[in-house]
N, C-alpha and C positions, 0 to 999 in steps of 0.2 A: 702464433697468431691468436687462438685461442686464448691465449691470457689476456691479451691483448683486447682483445674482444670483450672479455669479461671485465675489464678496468672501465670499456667505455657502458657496457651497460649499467652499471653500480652509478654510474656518474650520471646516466640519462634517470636511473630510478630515482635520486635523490632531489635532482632537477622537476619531477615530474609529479608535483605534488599531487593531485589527484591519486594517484598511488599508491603514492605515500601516505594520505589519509588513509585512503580504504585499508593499508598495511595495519595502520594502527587501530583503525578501529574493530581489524578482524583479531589482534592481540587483546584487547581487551571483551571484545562480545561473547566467547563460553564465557569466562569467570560472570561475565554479566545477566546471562542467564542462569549461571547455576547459584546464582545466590537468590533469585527471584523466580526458579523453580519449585514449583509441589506438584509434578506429575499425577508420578506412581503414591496414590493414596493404601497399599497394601503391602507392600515393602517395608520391612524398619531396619534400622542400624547400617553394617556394610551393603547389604543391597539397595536398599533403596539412595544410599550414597554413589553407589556405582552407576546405580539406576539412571539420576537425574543427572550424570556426567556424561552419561554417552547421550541423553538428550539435548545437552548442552551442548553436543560437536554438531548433533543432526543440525536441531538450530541456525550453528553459524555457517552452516554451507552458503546460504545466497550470500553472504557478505566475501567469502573467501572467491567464489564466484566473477562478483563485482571488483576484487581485488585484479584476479588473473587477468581477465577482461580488457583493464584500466591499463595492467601493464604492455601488453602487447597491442593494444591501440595505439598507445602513444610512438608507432614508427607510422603512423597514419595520420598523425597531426602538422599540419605547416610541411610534408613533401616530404618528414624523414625517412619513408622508405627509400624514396628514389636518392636522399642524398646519401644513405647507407650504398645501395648497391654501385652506384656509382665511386665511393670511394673503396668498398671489399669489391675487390672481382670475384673471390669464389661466393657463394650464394650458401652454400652447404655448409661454410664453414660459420657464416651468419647465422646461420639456420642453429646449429649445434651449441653454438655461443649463447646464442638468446635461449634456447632450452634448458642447459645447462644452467644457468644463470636462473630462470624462473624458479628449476628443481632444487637448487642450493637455499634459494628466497623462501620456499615454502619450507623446507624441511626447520630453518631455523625459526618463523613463524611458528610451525608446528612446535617444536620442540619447547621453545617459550611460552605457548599457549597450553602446555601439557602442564608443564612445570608450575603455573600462574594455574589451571584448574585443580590440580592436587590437592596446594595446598588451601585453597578455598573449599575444597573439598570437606577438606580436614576441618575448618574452621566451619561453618555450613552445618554441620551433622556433628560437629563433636567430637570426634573421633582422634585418638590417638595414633602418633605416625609405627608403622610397622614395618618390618622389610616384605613380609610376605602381601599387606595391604598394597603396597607401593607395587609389586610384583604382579598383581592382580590387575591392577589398576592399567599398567603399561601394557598387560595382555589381553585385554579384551579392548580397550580403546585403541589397539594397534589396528585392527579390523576397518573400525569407524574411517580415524586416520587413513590408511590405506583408498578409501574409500572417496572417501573430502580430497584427498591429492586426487585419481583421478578427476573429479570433476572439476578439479581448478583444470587442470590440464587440457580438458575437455575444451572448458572456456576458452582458453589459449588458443585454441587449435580452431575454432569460429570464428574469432577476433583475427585471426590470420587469412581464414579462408574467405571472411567476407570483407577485411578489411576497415572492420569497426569494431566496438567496443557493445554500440544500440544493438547488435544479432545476437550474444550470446546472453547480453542481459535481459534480453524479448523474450528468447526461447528457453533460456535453464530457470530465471527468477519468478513465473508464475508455476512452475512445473514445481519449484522446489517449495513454495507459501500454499499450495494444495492443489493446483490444477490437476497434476496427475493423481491425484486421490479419486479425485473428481472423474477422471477420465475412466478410472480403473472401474467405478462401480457401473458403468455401464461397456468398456471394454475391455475383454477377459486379457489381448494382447499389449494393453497397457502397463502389465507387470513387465517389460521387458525396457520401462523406457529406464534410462540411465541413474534415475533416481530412488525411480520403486525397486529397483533390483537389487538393492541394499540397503534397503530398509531393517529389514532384519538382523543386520549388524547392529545397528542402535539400540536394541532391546535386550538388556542385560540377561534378563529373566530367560529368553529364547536361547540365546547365548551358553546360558549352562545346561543347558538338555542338548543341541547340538549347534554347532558352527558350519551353516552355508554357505561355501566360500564363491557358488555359481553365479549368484551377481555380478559380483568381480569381475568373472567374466565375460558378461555379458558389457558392463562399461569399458573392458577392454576393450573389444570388437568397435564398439563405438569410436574408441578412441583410434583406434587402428583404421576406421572409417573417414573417419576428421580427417586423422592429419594427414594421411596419403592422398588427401583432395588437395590439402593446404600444401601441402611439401610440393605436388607436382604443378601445380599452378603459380607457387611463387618462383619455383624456379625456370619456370615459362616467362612470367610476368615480365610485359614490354616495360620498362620507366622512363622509355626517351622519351 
């Protein structure tokens, strides 16, 4: 059933251009910032190369955002949830299938958008290819990464619970353009919201004195929070 599941989601993403754009334009947005980045003005050669790459992931959060969002709204367009639950009787296995399926979408997103920042990298700064450069590169931006998936996921998990696409782009996409910056210099408990809590991933320079992996955390909890709203409500959810 599960395969099953995943043939027909592949076929609703391809179908569902809005998506589909936002797919593409989260493939192309790091190389797009990182070529029209000058952050870190103190930085030179490999750091400041790594520098402006992990700024180029922070960056493309609201678009990856807007991506996750877009996908799992679309069973809220024209009745497809109710004609999904009506044709799957188990609900869980729906459930499993469309996760599934998101987490495979971003990893290879991800993976292409690593591969496509590299080597812009490389060209960017000059820089000749190295195993250990490459080595570096895939270890501190795995963080960031790590990072960007929960908050896609996050997304998902709004667009589920509130059954739109408009909740999770209301509440993560001014949070992530500086609201919560904003928030934070006047409240101390605004370092916990899902965004600030991993900021420090992004900063390369932070990064080699030590790695705080308690964000993470902390958007776990979140996520842990979401979706066990969304899980227990859609599997309530009347569609007659």
């Amino acid at each position: 059933m599960i395969i099953a599941l995943l043939k027909s989601e592949w076929i609703k993403f391809r179908s569902y251009y809005l998506a589909l754009g936002a797919a593409l334009v989260a493939l192309v947005a790091v190389p797009f910032f990182l070529m029209n980045l000058d952050y870190s003005q103190t930085a030179v050669g490999q750091t400041k190369a790594l520098s402006e790459a992990l700024h180029a992931l922070y960056l493309a959060q609201p678009v990856i955002v807007i991506f996750a969002s877009l996908y799992f709204a679309q069973e809220f367009v024209k009745s497809g949830m109710r004609t999904n639950f009506l044709t799957v009787s188990n609900r869980k296995a729906w459930l499993a299938g469309k996760f599934l399926f998101l987490a495979v979408l971003l990893l290879v997103l991800y993976s292409v958008m690593i591969g496509s920042c590299f080597f812009v990298m490389l060209a960017r700064f000059d820089l000749d290819f190295s195993w250990p450069l490459l080595g570096k590169f895939l270890y501190y931006s795995s963080f960031g990464l790590l990072s960007n998936l929960f908050l896609a996921l996050l997304a998902a998990g709004l667009a589920l619970l509130f059954q739109s696409w408009v909740v999770p782009v209301s509440v993560l996409f001014p949070l992530l353009i500086g609201l919560s910056r904003l928030l934070a210099t006047f409240i101390k408990e605004a370092k916990y919201l899902p965004d600030l809590a991993t900021l420090n991933l992004f900063e390369y320079e932070g990064l080699q004195n030590s790695i705080d992996l308690s964000g993470l955390g902390i958007q776990l909890f979140w996520l842990a929070l979401i979706w066990s709203s969304a899980i227990f409500l859609t599997l309530k959810r009347d569609v007659r």
